[in-house]
Structures are given as structure tokens and as C-alpha cells.
C-alpha positions in Angstrom: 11.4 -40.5 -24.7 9.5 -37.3 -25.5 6.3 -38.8 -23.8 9.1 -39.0 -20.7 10.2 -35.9 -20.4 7.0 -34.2 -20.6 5.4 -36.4 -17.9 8.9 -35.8 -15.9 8.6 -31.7 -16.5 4.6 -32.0 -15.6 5.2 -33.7 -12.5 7.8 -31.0 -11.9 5.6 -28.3 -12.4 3.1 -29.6 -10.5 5.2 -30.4 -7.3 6.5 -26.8 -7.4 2.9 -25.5 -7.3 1.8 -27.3 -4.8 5.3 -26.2 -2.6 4.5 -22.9 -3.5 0.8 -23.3 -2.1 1.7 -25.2 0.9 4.1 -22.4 1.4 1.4 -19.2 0.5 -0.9 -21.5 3.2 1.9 -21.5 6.1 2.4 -17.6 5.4 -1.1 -17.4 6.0 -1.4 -19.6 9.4 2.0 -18.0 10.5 -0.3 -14.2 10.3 -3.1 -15.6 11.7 -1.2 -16.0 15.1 -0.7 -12.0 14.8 -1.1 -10.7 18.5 -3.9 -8.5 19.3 -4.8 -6.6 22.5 -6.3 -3.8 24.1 -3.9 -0.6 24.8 -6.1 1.7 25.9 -8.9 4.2 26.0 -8.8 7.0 23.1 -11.7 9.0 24.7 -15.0 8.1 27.0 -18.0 10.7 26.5 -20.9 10.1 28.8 -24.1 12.2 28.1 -21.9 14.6 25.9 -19.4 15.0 28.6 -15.8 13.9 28.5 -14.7 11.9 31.5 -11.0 10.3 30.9 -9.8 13.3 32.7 -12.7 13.8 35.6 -11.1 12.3 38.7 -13.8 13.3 41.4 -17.1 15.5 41.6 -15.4 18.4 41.8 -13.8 17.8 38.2 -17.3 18.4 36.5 -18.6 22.5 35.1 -22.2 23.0 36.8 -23.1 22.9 33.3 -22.2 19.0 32.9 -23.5 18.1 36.4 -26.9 19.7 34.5 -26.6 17.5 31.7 -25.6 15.0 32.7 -28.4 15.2 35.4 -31.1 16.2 33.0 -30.3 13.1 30.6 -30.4 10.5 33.4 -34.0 11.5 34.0 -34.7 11.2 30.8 -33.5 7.6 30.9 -31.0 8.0 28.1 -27.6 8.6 28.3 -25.3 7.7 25.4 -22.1 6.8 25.7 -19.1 7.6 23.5 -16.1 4.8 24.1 -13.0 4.3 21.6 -10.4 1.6 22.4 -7.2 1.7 21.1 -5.7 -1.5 20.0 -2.5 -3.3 18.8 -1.7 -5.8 16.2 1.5 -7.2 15.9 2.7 -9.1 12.6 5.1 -11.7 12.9 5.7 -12.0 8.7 8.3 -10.9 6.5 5.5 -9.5 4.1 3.7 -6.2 5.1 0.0 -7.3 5.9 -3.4 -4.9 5.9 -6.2 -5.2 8.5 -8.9 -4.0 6.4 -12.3 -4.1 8.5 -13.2 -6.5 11.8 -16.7 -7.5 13.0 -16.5 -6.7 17.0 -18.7 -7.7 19.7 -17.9 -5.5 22.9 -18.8 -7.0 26.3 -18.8 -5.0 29.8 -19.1 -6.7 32.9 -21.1 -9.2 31.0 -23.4 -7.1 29.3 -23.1 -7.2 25.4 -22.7 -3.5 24.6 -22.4 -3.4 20.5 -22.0 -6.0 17.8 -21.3 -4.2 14.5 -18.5 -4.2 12.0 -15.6 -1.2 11.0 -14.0 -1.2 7.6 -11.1 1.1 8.0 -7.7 0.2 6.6 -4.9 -0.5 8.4 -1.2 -0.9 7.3 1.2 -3.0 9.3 4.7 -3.3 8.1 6.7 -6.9 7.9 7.5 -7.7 12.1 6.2 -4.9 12.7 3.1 -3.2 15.1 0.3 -1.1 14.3 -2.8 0.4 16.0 -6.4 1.2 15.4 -9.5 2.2 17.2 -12.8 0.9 17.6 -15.4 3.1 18.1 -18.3 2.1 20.0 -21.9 4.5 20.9 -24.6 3.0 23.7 -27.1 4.2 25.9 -25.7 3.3 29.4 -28.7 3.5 31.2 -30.1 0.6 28.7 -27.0 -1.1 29.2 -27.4 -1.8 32.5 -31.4 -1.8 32.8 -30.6 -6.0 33.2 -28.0 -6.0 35.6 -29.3 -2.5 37.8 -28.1 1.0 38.4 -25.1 -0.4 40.6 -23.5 -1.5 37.6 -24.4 2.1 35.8 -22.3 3.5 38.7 -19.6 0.9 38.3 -19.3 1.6 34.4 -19.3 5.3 34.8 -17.4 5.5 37.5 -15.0 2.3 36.5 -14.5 3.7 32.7 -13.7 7.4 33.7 -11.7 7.0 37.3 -10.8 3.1 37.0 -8.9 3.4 40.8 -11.0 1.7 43.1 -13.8 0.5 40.1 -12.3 -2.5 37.8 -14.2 -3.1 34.7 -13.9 -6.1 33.3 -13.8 -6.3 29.2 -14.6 -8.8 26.9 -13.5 -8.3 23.4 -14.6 -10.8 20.0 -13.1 -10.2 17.2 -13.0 -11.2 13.6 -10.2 -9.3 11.7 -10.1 -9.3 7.8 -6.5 -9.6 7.1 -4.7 -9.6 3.4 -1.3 -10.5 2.8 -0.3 -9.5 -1.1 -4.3 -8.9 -1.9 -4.8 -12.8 -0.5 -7.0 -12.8 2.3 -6.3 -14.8 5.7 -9.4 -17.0 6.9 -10.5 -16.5 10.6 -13.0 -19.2 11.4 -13.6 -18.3 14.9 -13.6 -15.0 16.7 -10.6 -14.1 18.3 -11.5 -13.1 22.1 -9.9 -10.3 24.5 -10.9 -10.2 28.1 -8.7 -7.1 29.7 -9.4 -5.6 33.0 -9.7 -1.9 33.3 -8.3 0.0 36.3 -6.1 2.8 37.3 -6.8 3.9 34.3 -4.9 1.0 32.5 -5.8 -2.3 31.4 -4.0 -5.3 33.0 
């Protein structure tokens, strides 16, 4: 009878740990449907000049048009962009995002690949944002595809009226819930369009 009960309380024990697992693993699929997207540009430097808020020619000091002059010839112009993003967390346990690999794409040309490892809190159901931060030399980033497309970026990022820029986003988010960390296998992918100085 002993030998009974024990097998009866070790079977009992190990069905409530494997409901408890398959339960930890659902929590875990449920936040790895979390929605992402792009909300924005933070700021857009070009050659050391800020250009969210340049809106024609005229908008630009004769000191920038110098610069900015000066550093095309010199066939480097690097480019400040931060994009402001959203996560959304559809759990009843707060969640962290604490670092993401990125790859940024620009009208087809891959612009960065690198990783951030900032923290970010988001409460149960609730949203958060973050930035990512991303430096390039324009002119190299569009030796492939021409000076049209250097236009189109500069123009596109800094007016975004009659320029659309199309984005392409991968990410691979490093999520915790209560310290356990959510698997992503594959990157998560983002492909906004940029105009009017929104993205659609």
C-alpha cells in the first residue's frame, strides 16, 4: 500500500510539473507574438547637420550648405539615423527587452547589422518604446545603386513629401519574462514606408 501511494504521489508530482512547464512554455509563445513596429524618426543628422526639420534649401545656415558641400567632395558623409520603436506585450507578467541584433535595410541597400543591449521595461498588457541607433556613410551606401538614390535618401529621410523611402527592418529581440528568456529562432521583419514625414 505504501509502495502505492508513493508511486500515486510521484506520478502526481510529476504531472503538476510538467502542467506547470507546458504552462511557463505557452507564456512564453503567447510573448513571442508581442507586436513590434516602427513609430518614428528620433533625429536624422547628415554630415553633422540636422535635417528632420529642413523643409527646402532655404532651411539650411550657409554654414551647413559648406559642410555639407565640403564633405560630399570628400566622398564621405556620415549619417546619424535613430528610429523609434514600439513593443506591445500581450502578458499578464511584466516582460524586459534587454538587447536585439538589427539589420537595417534602405531601399534595398543593407545599411547596418549590429546588435544594442539596452534595457527595456514593459509592464503586463502594456507598450513600451526604444530606439535604435544607426551611423553610415551615405555616399557608400548608395555607391551600388548611384547618386539618385543618395538624393532620394537625403531628400526622402529629411522632407519625406514627395520622396518615399522604403524600410526594411530584421530583428531579433532578447526577451525575459521572470529572468526566463523567450527563444526567437528567426528574425522578426518590418518593412514600413517613410513619407510625409510618417511611416505608413
Amino acid at each position: 500500500m505504501k509502495f502505492k501511494t508513493g508511486a500515486l504521489l510521484l506520478s502526481i508530482s510529476i504531472f503538476s510539473l510538467l502542467f506547470s512547464g507546458c504552462k511557463s512554455m505557452k507564456d512564453n509563445a503567447r510573448f513571442a507574438k508581442c507586436e513590434f513596429k516602427i513609430s518614428g524618426i528620433n533625429r536624422l543628422s547628415i554630415g553633422g547637420v540636422e535635417m528632420l526639420n529642413k523643409k527646402t534649401i532655404r532651411d539650411f545656415t550657409t554654414n551647413e550648405g559648406l559642410k555639407l558641400a565640403y564633405q560630399v567632395k570628400q566622398r564621405k558623409l556620415i549619417t546619424d539615423l535613430t528610429l523609434r520603436l514600439q513593443v506591445r506585450n500581450p502578458n499578464n507578467e511584466p516582460a524586459q527587452l534587454r538587447g536585439v541584433h538589427y539589420v537595417l535595410v534602405i531601399d534595398g541597400k543593407e545599411i547596418i547589422n549590429t546588435e544594442l543591449s539596452s534595457t527595456v521595461s514593459v509592464a503586463a498588457r502594456g507598450a513600451s518604446s526604444f530606439t535604435l541607433n544607426s551611423r553610415f556613410d551615405l555616399i557608400k551606401a548608395a555607391e551600388n545603386t548611384g547618386y539618385d538614390t543618395l538624393l532620394k535618401l537625403a531628400l526622402g529621410l529629411s522632407e519625406g513629401k514627395n520622396q518615399p523611402v522604403n524600410f526594411d527592418l530584421y530583428f531579433r529581440p532578447k526577451v525575459y519574462i521572470n529572468d526566463k528568456k523567450v527563444k526567437y529562432k528567426d528574425f522578426i521583419k518590418l518593412s514600413p514606408v517613410f513619407q510625409a514625414n510618417s511611416f505608413k
